[in-house]
Structures are given as C-alpha cells and as structure tokens.
ROVEXKE-562512 format. One line per 10 residues: number of its first residue (from 1); their letters; for each residue z negated, x negated, y of C-alpha. Coordinates in pm, 1 decimal. Layout:
BEGIN
NUM	A	Z:X:Y ~ ...
This chain:
BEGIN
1	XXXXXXXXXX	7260.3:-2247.5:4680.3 ~ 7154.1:-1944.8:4516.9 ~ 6750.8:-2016.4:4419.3 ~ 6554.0:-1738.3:4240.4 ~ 6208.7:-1749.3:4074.1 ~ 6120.9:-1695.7:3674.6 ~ 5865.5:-1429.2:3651.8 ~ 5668.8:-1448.4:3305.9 ~ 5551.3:-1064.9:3215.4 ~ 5236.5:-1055.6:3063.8
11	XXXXXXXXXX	5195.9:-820.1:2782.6 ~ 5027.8:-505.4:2819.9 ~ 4665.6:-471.0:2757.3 ~ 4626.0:-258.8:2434.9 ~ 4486.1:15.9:2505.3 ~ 4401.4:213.0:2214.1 ~ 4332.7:-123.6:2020.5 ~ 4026.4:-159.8:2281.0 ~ 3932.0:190.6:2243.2 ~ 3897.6:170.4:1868.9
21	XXXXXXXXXX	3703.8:-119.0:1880.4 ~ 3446.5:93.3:2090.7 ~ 3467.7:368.0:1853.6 ~ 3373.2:91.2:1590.5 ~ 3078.5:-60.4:1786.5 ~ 2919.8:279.4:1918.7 ~ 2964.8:405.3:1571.2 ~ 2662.7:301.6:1418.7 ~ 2415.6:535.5:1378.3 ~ 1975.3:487.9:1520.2
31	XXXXXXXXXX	1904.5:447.9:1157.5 ~ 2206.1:174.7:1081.6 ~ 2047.7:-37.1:1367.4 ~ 1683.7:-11.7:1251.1 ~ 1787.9:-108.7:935.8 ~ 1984.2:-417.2:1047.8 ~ 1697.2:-545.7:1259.1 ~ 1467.4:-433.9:1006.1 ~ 1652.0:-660.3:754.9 ~ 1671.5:-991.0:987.6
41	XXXXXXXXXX	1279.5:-981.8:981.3 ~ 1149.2:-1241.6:671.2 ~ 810.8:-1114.4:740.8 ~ 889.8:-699.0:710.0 ~ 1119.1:-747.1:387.0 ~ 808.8:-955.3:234.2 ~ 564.6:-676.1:303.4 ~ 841.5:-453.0:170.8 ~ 809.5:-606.1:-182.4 ~ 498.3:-666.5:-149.9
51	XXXXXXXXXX	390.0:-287.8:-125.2 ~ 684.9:-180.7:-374.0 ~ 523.8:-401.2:-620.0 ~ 190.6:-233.2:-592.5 ~ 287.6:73.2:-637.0 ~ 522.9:-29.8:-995.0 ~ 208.7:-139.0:-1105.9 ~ -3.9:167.8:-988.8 ~ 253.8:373.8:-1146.1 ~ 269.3:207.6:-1474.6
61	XXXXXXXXXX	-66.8:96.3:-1503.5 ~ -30.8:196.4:-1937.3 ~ 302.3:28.6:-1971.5 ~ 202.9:-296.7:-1823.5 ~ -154.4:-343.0:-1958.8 ~ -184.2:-484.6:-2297.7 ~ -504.3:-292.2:-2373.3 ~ -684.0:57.2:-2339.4 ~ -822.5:-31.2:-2042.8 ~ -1091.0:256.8:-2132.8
71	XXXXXXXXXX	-1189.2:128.8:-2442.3 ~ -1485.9:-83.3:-2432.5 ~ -1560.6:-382.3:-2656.3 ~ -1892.3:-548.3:-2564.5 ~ -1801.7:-854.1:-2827.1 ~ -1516.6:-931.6:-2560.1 ~ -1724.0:-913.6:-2301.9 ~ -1658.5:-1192.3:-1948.0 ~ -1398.0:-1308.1:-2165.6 ~ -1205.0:-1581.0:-1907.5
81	XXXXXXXXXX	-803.7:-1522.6:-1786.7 ~ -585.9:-1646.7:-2105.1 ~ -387.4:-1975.8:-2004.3 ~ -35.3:-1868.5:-2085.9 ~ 124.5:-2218.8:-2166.2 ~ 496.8:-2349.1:-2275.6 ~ 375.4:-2679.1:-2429.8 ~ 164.2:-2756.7:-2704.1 ~ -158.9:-3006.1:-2669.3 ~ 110.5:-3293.0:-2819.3
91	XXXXXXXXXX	320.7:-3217.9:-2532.8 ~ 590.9:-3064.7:-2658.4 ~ 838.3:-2756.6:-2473.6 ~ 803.0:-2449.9:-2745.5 ~ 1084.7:-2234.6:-2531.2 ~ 874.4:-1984.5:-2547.5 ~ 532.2:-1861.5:-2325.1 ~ 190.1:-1917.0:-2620.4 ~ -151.1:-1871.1:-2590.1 ~ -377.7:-2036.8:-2827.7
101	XXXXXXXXXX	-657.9:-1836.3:-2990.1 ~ -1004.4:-1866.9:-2804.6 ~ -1400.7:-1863.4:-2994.8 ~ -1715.1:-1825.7:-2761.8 ~ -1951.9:-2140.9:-2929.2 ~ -2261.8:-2267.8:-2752.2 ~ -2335.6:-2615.3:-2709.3 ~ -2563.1:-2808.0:-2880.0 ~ -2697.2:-3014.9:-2541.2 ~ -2692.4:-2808.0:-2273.7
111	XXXXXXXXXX	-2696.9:-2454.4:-2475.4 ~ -2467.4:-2318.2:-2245.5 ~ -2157.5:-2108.1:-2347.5 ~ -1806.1:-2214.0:-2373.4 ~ -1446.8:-2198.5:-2533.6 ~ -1305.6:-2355.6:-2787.9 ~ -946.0:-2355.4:-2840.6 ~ -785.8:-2324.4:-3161.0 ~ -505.1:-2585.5:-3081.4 ~ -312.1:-2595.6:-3411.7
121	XXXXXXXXXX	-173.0:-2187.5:-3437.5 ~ -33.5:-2114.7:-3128.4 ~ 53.4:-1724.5:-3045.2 ~ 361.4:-1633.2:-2901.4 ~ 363.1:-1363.8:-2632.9 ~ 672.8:-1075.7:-2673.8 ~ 745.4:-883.4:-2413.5 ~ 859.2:-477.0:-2455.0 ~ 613.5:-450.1:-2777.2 ~ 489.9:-121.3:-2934.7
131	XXXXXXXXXX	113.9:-77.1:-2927.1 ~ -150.3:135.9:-2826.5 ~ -41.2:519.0:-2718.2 ~ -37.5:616.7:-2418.9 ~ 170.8:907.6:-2219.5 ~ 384.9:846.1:-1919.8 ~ 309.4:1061.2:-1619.7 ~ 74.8:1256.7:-1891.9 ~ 414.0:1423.3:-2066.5 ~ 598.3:1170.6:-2208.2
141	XXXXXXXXXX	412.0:999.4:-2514.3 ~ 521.2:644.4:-2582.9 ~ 316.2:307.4:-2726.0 ~ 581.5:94.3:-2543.0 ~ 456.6:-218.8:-2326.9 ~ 564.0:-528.0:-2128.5 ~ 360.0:-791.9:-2265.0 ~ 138.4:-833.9:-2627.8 ~ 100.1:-1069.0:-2902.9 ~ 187.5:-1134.5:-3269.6
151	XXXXXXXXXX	-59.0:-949.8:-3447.3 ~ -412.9:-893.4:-3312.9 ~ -618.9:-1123.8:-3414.8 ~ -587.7:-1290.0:-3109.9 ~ -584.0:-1101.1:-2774.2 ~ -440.0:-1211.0:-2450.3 ~ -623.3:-1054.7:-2166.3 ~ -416.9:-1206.5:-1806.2 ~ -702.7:-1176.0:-1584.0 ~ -993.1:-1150.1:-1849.1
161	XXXXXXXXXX	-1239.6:-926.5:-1859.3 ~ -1533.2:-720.9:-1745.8 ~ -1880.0:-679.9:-1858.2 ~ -1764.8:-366.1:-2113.4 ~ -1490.8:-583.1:-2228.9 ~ -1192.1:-375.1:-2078.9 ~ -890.0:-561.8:-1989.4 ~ -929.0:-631.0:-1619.6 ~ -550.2:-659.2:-1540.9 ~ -473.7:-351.7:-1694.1
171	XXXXXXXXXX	-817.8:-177.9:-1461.5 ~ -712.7:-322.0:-1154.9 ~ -331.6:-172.6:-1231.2 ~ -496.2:130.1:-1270.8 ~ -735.2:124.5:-980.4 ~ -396.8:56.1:-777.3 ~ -311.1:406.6:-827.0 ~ -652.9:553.1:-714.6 ~ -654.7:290.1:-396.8 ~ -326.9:366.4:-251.4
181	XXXXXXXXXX	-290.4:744.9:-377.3 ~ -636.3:791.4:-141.3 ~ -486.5:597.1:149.0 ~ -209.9:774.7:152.4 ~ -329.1:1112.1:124.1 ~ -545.9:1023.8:421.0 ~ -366.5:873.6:616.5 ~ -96.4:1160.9:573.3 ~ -316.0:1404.8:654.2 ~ -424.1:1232.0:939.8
191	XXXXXXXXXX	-84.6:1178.2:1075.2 ~ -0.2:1520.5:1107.8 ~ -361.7:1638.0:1244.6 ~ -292.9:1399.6:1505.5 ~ 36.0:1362.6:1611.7 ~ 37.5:1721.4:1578.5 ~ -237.3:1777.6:1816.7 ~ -127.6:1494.0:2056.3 ~ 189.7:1624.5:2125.5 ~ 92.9:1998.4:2218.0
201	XXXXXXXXXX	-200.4:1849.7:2406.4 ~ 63.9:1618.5:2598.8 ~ 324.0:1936.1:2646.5 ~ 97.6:2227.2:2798.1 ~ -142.4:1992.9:2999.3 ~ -414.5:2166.6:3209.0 ~ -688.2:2329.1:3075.3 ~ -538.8:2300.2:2712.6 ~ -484.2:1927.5:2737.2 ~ -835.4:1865.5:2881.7
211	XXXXXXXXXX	-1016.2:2108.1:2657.1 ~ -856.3:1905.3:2344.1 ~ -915.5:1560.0:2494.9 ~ -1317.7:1649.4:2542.6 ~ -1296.3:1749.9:2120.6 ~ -1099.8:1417.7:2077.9 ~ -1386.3:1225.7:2254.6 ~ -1640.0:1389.7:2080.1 ~ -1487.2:1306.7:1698.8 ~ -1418.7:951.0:1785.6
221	XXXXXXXXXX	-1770.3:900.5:1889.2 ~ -1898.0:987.4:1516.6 ~ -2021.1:658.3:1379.6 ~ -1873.4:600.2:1083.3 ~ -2086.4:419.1:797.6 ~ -2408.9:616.0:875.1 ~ -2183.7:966.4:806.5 ~ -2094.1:791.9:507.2 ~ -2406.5:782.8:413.9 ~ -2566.3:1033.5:504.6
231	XXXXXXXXXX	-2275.2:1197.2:303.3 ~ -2375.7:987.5:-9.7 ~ -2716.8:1156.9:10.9 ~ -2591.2:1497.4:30.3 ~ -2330.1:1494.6:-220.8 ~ -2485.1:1572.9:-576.3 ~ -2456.9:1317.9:-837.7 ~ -2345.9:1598.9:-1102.3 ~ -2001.4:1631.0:-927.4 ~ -1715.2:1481.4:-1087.1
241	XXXXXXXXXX	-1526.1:1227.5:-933.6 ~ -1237.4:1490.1:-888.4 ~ -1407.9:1661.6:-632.4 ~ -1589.3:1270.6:-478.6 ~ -1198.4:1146.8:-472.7 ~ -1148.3:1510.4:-235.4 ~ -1404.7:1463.9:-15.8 ~ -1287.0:1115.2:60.5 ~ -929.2:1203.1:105.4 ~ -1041.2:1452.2:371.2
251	XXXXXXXXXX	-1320.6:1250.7:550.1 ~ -1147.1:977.0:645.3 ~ -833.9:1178.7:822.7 ~ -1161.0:1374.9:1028.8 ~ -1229.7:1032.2:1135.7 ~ -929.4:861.3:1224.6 ~ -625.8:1175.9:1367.4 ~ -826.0:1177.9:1718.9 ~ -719.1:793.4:1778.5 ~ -321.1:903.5:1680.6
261	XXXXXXXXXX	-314.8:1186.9:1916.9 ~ -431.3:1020.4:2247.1 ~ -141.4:778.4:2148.5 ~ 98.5:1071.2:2130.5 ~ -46.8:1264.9:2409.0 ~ 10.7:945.3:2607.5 ~ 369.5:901.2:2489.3 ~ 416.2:1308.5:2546.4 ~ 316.1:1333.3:2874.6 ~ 618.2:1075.7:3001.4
271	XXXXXXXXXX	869.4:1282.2:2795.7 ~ 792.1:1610.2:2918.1 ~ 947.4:1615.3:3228.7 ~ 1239.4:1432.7:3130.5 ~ 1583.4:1581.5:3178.0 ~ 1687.8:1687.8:2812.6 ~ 1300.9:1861.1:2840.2 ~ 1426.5:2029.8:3165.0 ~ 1767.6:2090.9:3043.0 ~ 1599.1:2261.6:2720.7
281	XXXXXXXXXX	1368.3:2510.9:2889.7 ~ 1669.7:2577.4:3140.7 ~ 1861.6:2689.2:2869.3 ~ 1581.9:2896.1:2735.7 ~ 1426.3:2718.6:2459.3 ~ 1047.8:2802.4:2315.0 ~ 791.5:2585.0:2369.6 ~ 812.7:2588.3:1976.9 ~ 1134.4:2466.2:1985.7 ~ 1042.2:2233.4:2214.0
291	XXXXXXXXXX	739.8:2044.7:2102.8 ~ 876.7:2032.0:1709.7 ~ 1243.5:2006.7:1822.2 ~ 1278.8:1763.4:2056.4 ~ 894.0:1608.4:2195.5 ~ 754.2:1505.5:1808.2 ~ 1118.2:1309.0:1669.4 ~ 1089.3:1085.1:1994.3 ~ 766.7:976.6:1879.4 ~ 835.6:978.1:1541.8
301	XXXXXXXXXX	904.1:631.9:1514.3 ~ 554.1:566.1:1671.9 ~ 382.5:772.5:1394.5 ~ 546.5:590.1:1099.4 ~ 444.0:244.9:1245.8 ~ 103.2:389.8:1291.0 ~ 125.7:524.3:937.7 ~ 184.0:204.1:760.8 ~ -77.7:53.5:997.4 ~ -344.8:331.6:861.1
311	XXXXXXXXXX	-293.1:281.8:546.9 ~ -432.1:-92.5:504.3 ~ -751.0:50.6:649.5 ~ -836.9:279.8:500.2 ~ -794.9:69.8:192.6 ~ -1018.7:-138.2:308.9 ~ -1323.3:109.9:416.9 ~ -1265.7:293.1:67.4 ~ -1306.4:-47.3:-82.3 ~ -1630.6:-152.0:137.0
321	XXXXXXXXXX	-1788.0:216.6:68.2 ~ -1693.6:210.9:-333.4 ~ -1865.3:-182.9:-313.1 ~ -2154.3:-38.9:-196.2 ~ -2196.3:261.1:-444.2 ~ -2101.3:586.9:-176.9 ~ -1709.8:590.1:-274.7 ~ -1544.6:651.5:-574.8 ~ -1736.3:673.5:-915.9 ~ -1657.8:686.6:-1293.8
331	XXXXXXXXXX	-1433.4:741.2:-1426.7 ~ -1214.5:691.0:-1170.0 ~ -1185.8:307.8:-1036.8 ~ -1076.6:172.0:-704.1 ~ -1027.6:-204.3:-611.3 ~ -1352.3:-184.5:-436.7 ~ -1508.6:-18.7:-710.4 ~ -1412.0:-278.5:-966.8 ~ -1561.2:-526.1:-669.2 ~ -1921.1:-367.0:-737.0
341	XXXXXXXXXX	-1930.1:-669.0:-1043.0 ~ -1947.4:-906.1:-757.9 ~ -2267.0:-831.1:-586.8 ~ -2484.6:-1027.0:-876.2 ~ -2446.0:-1382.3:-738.4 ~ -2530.6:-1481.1:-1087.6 ~ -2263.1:-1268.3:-1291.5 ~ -2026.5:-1398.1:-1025.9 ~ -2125.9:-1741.7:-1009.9 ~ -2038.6:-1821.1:-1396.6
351	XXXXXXXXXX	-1766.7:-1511.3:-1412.3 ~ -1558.6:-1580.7:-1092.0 ~ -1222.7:-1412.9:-1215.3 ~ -1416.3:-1029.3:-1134.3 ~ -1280.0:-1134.9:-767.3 ~ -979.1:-1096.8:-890.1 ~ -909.8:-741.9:-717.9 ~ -945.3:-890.4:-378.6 ~ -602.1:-1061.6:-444.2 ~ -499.5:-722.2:-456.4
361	XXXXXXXXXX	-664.2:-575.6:-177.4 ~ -549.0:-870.8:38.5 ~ -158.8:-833.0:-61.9 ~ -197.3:-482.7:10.8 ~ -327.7:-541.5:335.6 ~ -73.8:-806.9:449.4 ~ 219.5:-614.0:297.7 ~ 135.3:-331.2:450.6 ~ 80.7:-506.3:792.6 ~ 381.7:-697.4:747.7
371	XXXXXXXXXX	554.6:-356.6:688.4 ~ 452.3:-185.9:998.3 ~ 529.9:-500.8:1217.6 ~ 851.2:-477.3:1110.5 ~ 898.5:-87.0:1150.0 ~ 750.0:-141.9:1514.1 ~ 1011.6:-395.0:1625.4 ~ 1276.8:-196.3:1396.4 ~ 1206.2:127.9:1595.2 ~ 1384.5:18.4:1940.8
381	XXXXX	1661.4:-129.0:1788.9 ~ 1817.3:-159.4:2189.7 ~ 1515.1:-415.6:2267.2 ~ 1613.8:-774.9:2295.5 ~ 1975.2:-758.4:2225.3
C-alpha cells in the first residue's frame, strides 16, 4: 500500500507589498511628526488659540472697538462693563443680544452713585456696523466695525471705562499690539544674540569658549530692576515714547541672550564631535559652514521652545516696569500700563473692572506657556513611541 503525505504550500511572503509599506511609514517627514504629536496635545492646541486670538485683536484693535479709544469723554468717565442680555426684565427671549440704556443718579440715603436702567427701550447690538474712521494698517481707510448700536444715544462700552472715558476694551486691544510687538522684538533679538553666540562658543572651545563664558557670567550678574531704574532716571522725560518703546526692545535682549547661549553652548559641545561633524570637516567644510549649516538646525528646535518660553516674560517684566511708571508712556499703552489705574486702592475698590487687562496678561502667559510645552514635547517626535 502505496502511502504518501499532502504537503500544504504556503504562499509567498510579498515582498514588495512589505517594502512599500516601509516606504509609507519612513515617509513622513521631522516636521509631519511634530505636527502629529503636536496636535494630540489638548493643552498646546489651547495655547495655540489662545495666542492667535491675541494677536487678531492686537491687529485689529480699530475694527473691533466700538469707540475712538483716543478720544476722551470725562462725562463717561468709570462707566461699568454693559450687561449684554437676550431677555427683557418680563422675561421674555428677544432673539437678539440688547443692552438697555444706563443714567449715573445718586441716592437720596446713602449719596452714593449708581445706575439706573432704562428698562422699557431696549438697544439692539449689530454687528459689522459703519462708524467712526479709522485706517487699516494706516493705508486702508474704512469706518467698518464688529460690534455698535442703533443710534448713539446709548453707548455700549464691553469692559467699561477709564478715568478719561475711553473705551477700555477697545485700549486694552490696542495695548495688545504694543505688549506682544515688544516681546517679540526682544525676545527675537535675544534669540539670535544668544543662540548665536552659544553655538560658536560651543564649536571652537578653548580660549574662545572660556573668554565668552567669563562675558556671559558677567551680563547675567546685572541685577535687573535697579538697571531699570537707574535707566528711568537717566532717560529724559522729553523723549517720545518711540524712542522709550526702543530702548526697551533692546534692554531686555542685553539681559536675557547670555542665559540662551550657555543652553546652546551646552547642547554644542555634545554635537561637535559627532560623526556627521567629523565627516563634514573631513570633507572640507568651513567652520562657517559648519556652525550655521549643520551645529545651529540641531538646536533649533531648542531655540523655538525657548522662544515661546521668553516671550511670556518679558510680558510680564514690561508689564511690572510700565505699573510702576519706568516702561512705556503716552501715548503708547501696554497691559501694564493700563494696570497703573490700579495702584489707588480707592479708584480700584469702587471701579474693579480697570483689572480687567490682567485677564489678558494671564491668557497670554498661559497660552504662551501652553505653546512652548507643547513645542518641547513636539520637538523629539521619536520620544515615547
């Protein structure tokens, strides 16, 4: 009897299917996978919108104020944030946003001052209405804006106002543009002074790199606040806030590059003896070539997280100096400027909406924060997977 064995063949492993599906996974690019784990952070894509939102509104400070925020009109003067409401004091849905019309009066017992509402005209807010001129980016002249009233008897001012009577939303827009335009100015400048200097300090080494480092030491031991004032005293009071806004925007970069470039010295000094460094001076490459070519984009990514991480402080020291009178001056206003209303306890203990710009200043901060954790993580996208 004749016995034999089935043999089941087992197909072939495809080849070039595998090898396109390697193609297809090695295909995406560094900046493909710091996007995708940039994306999958809540917290970065927050601080994204956050900061995007801030600067609409610095942009557009005209188009989304009501109000010449420069005009000053001492009748409206600590007027209170209008109550934007959709139902009338009987309770009923009107469809459409109303504010009702507003009268300082003082009262009879306790003669202090209060508002009384006109409850029986409300006035309906429009949005995209034509009022007071303005031009856009100083070339384009239009009266177009996103929010205003039926006539104007009645104003609607959304965070009140100050003690001149000038819209405060429409100020603290504007003061948006001033903040972060100084920020970032500095904080540019101070990028490049510093990452600049950190990686040819980290490259050449020796005398060069200890020579720079004994400079570096001596800037960051500068103490900061009594240069600031000491500045105050020096600067003259006749020069316009141009020139103030200037001397700011290059301050604050003397003050904060030397930090930056002992990080990138630090970060330079394990890449220079790498092999694609070797490889590069084997093959006859300058050190120019070298240090701008290949050294700075591999830290790069460390110098835009350190970037968005600047920025929110320096914010925040331009607001602290303009609160106490040695930043930035009239005309120009910061969010710390317009916080200079705050330091009578009395003004701010019946007028509490002129804290309003630290809502600003605080969003700012956290989106930025939020921004620059997420870059950090984003930047070694080959971390954690």
């Amino acid at each position: 009897m004749q016995s034999y064995t089935e043999t089941t063949e087992l197909p072939a492993p495809d080849l070039e299917a595998d090898m396109l599906l390697e193609e297809e996974e090695s295909s995406d690019s560094y900046s493909q996978l710091v996007w995708q784990r940039f994306s999958r952070s809540k917290a970065a894509i927050a601080g994204a919108l956050m900061v995007i939102m801030l600067v609409v509104l610095a942009m557009f400070p005209e188009f989304f104020s009501p109000y010449d925020f420069y005009n000053t009109t001492l009748s409206d003067t600590y007027i209170p944030p209008a109550e934007i409401r959709f139902f009338d004091v009987d309770g009923n849905f009107l469809f459409r946003p109303f504010v009702y019309k507003s009268e300082l009066v003082i009262d009879p017992v306790t003669y202090q001052a209060k508002q009384a509402l006109d409850t029986e005209h409300p006035h309906f807010i429009r949005f995209f209405v034509r009022s007071w001129e303005y031009k856009l980016f100083g070339l384009i002249e239009t009266d177009l804006h996103i929010i205003g009233l039926d006539g104007d008897e009645v104003r609607v001012h959304l965070l009140g106002t100050d003690r001149f009577g000038r819209d405060l939303w429409g100020r603290i827009c504007l003061a948006g543009r001033v903040s972060l335009s100084l920020s970032i100015l500095a904080a540019v400048i101070a990028i490049v002074i510093g990452s600049s200097v950190g990686v040819i300090s980290g490259y050449y080494g020796g005398k060069i790199d200890n020579a720079i480092q004994r400079f570096v030491e001596v800037v960051m031991s500068f103490p900061e606040l009594p240069l600031w004032m000491a500045l105050a005293a020096v600067i003259p009071k006749t020069w316009p806030s141009g020139q103030i806004f200037l001397v700011m925007a290059f301050i604050f970069p003397f003050l904060r590059w030397a930090v930056l470039a002992r990080e990138v010295r630090g970060k330079v000094l394990s890449l220079r003896e790498t092999d694609f460094i070797l490889a590069a001076k084997e093959q006859g490459a300058g050190d120019f070539r070298i240090i701008f070519k290949h050294l700075y984009p591999n830290v790069l990514s460390h110098v835009i997280v350190i970037l968005t991480l600047m920025i929110p402080d320096i914010i925040l020291a331009e607001a602290f100096l303009s609160f106490l009178g040695i930043g930035i001056q009239e005309p120009l206003t910061s969010w710390g400027f317009l916080m200079k209303s705050a330091q009578s306890l009395e003004t701010l203990g019946q007028n509490t909406w002129i804290l309003t710009p630290v809502i600003f200043i605080v969003v700012a901060v956290l989106g930025l924060n939020f921004l620059g954790d997420g870059l950090r993580d984003a930047a070694d996208p080959y971390s954690n997977l």
